[in-house]
N, C-alpha and C positions, 0 to 999 in steps of 0.2 A: 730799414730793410723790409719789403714788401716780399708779405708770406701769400701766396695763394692759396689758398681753404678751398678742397674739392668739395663740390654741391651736388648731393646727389640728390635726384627727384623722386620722391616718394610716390608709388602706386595706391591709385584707389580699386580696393578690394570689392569685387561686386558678386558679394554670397546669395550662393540659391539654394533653397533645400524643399525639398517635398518627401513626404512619406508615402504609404500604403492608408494609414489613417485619415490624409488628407482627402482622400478620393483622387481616382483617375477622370469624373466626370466632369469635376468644377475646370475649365478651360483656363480660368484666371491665374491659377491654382499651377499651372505646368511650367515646368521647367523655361521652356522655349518664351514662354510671356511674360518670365520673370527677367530673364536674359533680356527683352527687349525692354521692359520697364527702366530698369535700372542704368542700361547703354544710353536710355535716350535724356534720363535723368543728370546722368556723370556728364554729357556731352553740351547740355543745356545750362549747366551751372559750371564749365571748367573744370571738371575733376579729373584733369585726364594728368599719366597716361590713366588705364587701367588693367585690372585682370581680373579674371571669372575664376571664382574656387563654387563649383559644385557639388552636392551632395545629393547624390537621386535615391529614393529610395531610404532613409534613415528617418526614426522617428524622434520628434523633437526633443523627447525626455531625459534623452541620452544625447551630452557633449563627444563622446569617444567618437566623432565621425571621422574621414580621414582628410577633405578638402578643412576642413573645420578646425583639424588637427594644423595642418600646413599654413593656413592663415594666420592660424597663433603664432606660429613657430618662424612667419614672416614677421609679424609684430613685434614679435621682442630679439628679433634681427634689424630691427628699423628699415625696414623697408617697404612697411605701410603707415599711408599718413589718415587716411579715411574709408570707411565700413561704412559698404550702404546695402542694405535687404530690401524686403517687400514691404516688411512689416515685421513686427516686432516677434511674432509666430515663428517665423522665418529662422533668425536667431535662437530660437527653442523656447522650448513652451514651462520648464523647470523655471520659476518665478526668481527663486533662491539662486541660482548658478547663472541664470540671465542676469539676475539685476545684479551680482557680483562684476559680471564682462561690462558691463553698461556703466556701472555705478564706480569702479574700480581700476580695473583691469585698463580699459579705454584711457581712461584720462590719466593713470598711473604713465602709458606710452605716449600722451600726448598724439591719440588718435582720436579722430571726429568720427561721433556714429549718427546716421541717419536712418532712417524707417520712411520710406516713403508714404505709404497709403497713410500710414498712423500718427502723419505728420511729429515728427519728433527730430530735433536737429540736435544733438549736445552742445551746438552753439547759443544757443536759446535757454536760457532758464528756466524760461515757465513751461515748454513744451517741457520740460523735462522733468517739473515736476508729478504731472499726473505717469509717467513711464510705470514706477511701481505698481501702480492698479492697474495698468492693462497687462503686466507680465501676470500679473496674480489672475486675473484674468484669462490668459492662452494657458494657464498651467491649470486652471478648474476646466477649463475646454479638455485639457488633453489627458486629464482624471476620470471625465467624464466620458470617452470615447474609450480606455482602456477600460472603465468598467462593463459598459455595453458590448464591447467585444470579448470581453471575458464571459459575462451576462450569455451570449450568443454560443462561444462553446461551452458551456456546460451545460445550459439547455439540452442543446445536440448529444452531448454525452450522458444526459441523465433519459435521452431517448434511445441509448444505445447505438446511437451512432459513432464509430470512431472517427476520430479527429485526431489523433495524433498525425507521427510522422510515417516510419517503416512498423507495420504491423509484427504483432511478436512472433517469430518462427515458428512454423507450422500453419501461420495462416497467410493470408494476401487480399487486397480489395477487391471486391467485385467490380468489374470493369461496369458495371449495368448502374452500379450505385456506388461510388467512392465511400461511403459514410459506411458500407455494409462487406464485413467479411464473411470470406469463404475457404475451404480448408484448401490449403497448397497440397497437390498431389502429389510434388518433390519431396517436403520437409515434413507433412504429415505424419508418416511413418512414424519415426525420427523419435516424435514425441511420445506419438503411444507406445514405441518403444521404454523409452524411459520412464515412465510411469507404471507399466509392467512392472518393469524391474523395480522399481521404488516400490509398490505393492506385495513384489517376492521376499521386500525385508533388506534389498538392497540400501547398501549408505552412498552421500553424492558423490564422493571419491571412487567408489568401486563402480558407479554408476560411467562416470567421464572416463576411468582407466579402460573398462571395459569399448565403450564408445572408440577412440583412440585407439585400440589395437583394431577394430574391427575399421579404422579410416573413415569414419561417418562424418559430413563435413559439419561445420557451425554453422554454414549460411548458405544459401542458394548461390551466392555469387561469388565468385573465386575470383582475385586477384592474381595482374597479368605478371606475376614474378618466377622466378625459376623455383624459389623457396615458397614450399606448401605446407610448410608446420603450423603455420598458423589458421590455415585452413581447416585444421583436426583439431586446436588446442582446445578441448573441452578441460573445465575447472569444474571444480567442486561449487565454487560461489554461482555458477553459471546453471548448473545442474537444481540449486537450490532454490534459483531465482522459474526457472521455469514449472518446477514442481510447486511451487508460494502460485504462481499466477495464473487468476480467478478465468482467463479467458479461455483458458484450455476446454472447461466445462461447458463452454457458451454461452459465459456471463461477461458483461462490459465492467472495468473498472473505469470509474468518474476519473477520480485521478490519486496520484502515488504523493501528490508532494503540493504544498502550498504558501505559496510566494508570500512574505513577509509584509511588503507594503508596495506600491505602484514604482516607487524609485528605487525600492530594495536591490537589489540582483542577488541575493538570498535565497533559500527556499524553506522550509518547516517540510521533513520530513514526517507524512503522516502513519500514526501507527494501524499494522494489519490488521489491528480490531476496530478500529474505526474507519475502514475502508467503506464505501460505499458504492457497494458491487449491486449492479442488472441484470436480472435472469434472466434467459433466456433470450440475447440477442442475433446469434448465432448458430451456425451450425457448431456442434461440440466434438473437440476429438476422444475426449475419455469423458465419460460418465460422469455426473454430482457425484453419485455416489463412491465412485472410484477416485474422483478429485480429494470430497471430505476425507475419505479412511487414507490416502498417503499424507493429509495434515496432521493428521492422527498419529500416523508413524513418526514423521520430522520430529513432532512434539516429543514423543516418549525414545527417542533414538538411543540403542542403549552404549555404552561406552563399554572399552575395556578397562577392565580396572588391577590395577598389581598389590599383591601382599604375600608377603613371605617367599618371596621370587618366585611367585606359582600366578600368573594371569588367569580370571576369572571371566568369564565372556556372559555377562551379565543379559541373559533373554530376556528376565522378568524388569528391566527399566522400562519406569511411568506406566508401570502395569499396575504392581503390589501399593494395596492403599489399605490404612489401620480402619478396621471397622469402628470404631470410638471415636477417634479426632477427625478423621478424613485425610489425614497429612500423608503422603505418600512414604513407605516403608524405603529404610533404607539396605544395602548392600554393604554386610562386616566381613570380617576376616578372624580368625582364631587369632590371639594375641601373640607376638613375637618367641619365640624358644619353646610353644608347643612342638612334638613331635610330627611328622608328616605321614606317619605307618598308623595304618590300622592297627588298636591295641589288641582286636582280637586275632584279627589273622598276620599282621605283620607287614602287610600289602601297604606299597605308596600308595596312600590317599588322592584321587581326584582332585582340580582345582575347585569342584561344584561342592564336596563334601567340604572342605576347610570353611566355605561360604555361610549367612547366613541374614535372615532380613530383620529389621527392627525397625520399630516407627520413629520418627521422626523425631515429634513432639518428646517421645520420652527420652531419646538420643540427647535430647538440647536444651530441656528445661527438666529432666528429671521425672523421680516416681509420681511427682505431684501434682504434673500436668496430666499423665497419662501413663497408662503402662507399659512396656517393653513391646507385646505382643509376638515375640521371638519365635521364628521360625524358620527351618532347616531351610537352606539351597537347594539340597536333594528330595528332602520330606514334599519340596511346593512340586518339585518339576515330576515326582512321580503321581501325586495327587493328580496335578491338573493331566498327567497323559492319559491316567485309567481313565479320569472323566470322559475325555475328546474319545476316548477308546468303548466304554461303555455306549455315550449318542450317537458314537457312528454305527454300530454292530445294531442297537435299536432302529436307527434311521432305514437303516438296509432289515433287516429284517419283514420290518412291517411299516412304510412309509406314511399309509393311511393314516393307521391309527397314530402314529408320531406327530402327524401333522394336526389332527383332533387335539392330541391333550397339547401340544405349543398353543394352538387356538385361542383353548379355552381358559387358560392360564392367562394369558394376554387380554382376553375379551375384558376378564375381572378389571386387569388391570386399567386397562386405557378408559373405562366405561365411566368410573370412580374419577379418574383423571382429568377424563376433557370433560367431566360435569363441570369440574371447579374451573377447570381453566377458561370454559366458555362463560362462565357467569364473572369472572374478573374479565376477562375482554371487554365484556357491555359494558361494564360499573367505569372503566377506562375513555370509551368512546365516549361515554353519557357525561360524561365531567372533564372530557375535550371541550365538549360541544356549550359547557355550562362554561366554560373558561374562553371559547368566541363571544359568547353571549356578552361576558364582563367587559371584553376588551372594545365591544361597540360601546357599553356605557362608558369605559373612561374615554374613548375618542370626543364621545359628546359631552361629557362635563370638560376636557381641555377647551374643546373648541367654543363653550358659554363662559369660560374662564373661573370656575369653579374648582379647575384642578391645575395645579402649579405643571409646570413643565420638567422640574427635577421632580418632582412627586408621581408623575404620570409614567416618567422614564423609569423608575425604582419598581413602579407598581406594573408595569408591563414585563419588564427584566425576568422576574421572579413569576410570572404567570405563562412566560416562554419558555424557560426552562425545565415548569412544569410539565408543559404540555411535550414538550422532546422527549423527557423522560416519560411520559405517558405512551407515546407513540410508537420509540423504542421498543419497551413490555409490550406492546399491542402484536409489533411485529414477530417478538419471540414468541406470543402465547400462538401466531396465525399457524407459526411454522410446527409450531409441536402438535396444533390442532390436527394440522395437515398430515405429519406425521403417525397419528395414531388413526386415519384412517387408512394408513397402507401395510397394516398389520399385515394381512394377506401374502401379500409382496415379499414382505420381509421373513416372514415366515418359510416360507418356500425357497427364497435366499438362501437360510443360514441349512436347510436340509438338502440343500444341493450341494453346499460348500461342506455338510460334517461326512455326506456322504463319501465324499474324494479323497477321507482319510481314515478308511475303514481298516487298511491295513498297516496305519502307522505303526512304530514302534520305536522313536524316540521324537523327541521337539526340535522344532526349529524356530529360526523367525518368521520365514512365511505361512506357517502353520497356525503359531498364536499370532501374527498379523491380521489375519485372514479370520481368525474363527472369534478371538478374547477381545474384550472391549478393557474390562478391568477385573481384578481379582483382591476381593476383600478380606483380610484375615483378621480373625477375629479374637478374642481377648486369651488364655490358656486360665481354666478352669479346670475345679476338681471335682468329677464323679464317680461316687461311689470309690473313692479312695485310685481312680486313677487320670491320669490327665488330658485335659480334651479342650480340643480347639477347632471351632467351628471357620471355616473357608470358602467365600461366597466365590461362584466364577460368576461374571455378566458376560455373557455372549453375544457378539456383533448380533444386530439386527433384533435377537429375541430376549433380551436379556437374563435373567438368570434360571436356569430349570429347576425348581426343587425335586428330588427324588421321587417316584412315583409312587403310588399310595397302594 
């Protein structure tokens, strides 16, 4: 009985691929002369029929192409008998996942691969044996041009140039210079709205609700649908993220995040203290100074807290710190089954009166770390208003002279300060500079052979890291330098600012926002048989006033 067996003819696959990294200039290099390579190749040796699977535009490190995908997906359909490229680049530059398709994969389907320029036939043996070093080869090429193009934007970014994609709301590129932003006149507002408000003691929820009633949009551009909720949907997370970012002030961030390895598709999230921010590349919509003091705020954001069914709206959080430890005071509650009335008048107690603060340290390791340093909710918040109540009625009174004794108070201070701190800056630079000097001597004992190679590598390791860490402190000491010459500045600040609450008469959050940096309480001692507890305030800008003399 004669069976007829259908013969189907296997197509030869004639793959082309170019990237962006390849260049648009090299000619050879183009789509269109690869197509003719390969047609004239399949057609001079028999390889017909054929078809073209293209990939324009993809770079080689990455398999996920979509012609590249479909060739596979022909292959282990059988319905290709033979892969012919340009060259082995062609095929991708990942040495490992190439030499898998080539080494594997190919011969697993009983498909022939060819390489033309790189003469390679997998009918041939020996051509095949050098295949592995030239993949290892197009994959140091294609490590080496991701590094230089990385290399290229961060340059640019550590010039303050941006290089990203859509610039962050509120600003837009200068049409004059792509690399250079300029403040969006639409979106602008928007922002320094919000920062206002985060300054008045606003939280990012109350911030976005607010936003949302009033229909402020998220973006310049509005999507062509009937539904426009999304158009308003300000979040809290959104709110957080634009008040965290450095570009508001008109500084450039390098970058947020750092890619694990060249093949990774990963990323290391980097932390905001080790952000590496550009001063001054731009025009700013809110002030440094207005940027720093809402980090300021985020940081010490106070929560509400519950006890004894009576909510506590805690002003004084990441404010209150133990004079003794430094550990930040914490916020109690009277113990369960006390009464809620006042024992002398009978009155419901406040939620601020049940309250009260203790440190930290003694809260969590006891009398032996530290002492309690206990004091009232009510005792701090009247304290600190007579204070703010007292500088303001002085500030206005007699402005002159207010402004003389802050002066000179500060002049003490900073004078004693940046002595010391300008004479560690030098003793810093001077033993940078003696730590170049070393690193010219081990290059030339490597290079006389004198110094091993792991020896050299151990001994530079540890003399970089020095110097980071020197460079670091260099910068902190530039900034504080810098700071205590604008005493002046600041000075005049903080009596603008106590002036505007001459007729307070209770606290708020925009108040000690605005005027308290931190508030130190200090140990309960006994004088003269009664008890006394000293209460430092630091004051934004001027830091603490002691009493006048």
């Amino acid at each position: 009985m004669n069976r007829n067996k259908k013969i189907v003819k296997k197509v030869t696959a004639l793959y082309c691929r170019i990237s962006l990294d390849d260049g648009n200039a090299n000619e050879s290099m183009s789509i269109s002369n690869q197509k003719l390579l390969l047609k004239d190749y399949a057609e001079k040796n028999g390889l017909l029929p054929y078809e073209y699977y293209v990939d324009d535009g993809y770079t080689g490190r990455n398999f996920n192409r979509p012609s590249f995908k479909r060739m596979i997906a022909d292959i282990e359909a059988g319905k290709v008998g033979c892969v012919i490229t340009k060259d082995l680049s062609r095929l991708g530059r990942n040495y490992i996942e190439a030499g898998g398709y080539i080494e594997v994969f190919f011969p697993k389907h009983n498909v022939r691969y060819i390489a033309v320029t790189d003469g390679v036939d997998s009918l041939t043996r020996q051509e095949m044996d050098i295949t592995p070093f030239k993949n290892i080869l197009n994959d140091m090429y294609s490590r080496d041009i991701s590094k230089k193009v990385l290399a290229g934007h961060m340059t640019r970014s550590r010039q303050g140039k941006f290089c990203g994609g859509q610039p962050p709301l509120g600003l837009m590129r200068d049409p004059a210079d792509r690399g250079h932003l300029v403040l969006d006149p639409q979106t602008a507002p928007t922002i320094r709205k919000i920062y206002d408000l985060a300054l008045n003691g606003w939280g990012c929820m109350r911030i976005a609700k607010q936003l949302m009633e009033e229909k402020i949009p998220i973006t310049r551009v509005k999507s062509n649908t009937a539904c426009d909720v999304n158009y308003y949907s300000w979040g809290s997370a959104r709110i957080s993220h634009i008040l965290r970012n450095p570009f508001y002030k008109g500084a450039h961030l390098v970058c947020r995040t750092h890619q694990k390895g060249i093949r990774s598709g990963t990323v290391d999230t980097i932390p905001r203290k080790d952000w590496e921010v550009i001063e001054d590349c731009h025009e700013a919509i809110v002030s440094p100074e207005d940027w720093e003091k809402v980090q300021e705020l985020i940081d010490r954001r106070p929560p509400i807290m519950q006890g004894n069914a009576c909510p506590f709206y805690n002003l004084f959080h990441g404010m209150v710190y133990c004079a003794t430890c430094g550990k930040s005071m914490q916020a109690r509650y009277e113990k369960v089954g006390r009464t809620g009335k006042n024992r002398f008048t009978g009155k419901e107690r406040e939620p601020i009166d049940k309250a009260y603060y203790i440190c930290q340290t003694y809260n969590r390791l006891g009398k032996d770390a530290c002492t309690s340093h206990k004091i009232e909710a009510r005792d701090l918040y009247n304290l600190v208003l007579k204070d703010i109540q007292e500088l303001a009625e002085m500030a206005l009174k007699d402005a002159d002279a207010f402004y003389r004794r802050l002066c000179s108070r500060m002049e003490r201070r900073y004078l004693s300060d940046a002595s010391e701190m300008e004479k560690e800056r030098e003793r810093l630079e001077k033993r940078n500079q003696e730590i170049d000097e070393m690193f010219l001597n081990l290059y030339t004992d490597k290079a006389k052979g004198i110094l091993s190679e792991q020896r050299f590598l151990k001994l530079t390791a540890a003399m970089e890291k020095e110097q980071e860490e020197n460079q670091s402190r260099i910068k902190d000491l530039s900034l504080l330098l810098h700071r205590s010459n604008e005493q002046e500045n600041d000075v005049r600040s903080f009596i603008r600012e106590i002036r505007r609450y001459a007729a307070i008469q209770e606290l708020d959050e925009t108040v000690l926002n605005r005027l308290i940096s931190r508030i130190l309480v200090g140990e309960i001692n006994k004088v003269d048989g009664e008890k006394v507890q000293e209460v430092k305030i630091i004051y934004n800008f001027v830091g603490e006033i002691p009493a006048a003399q």
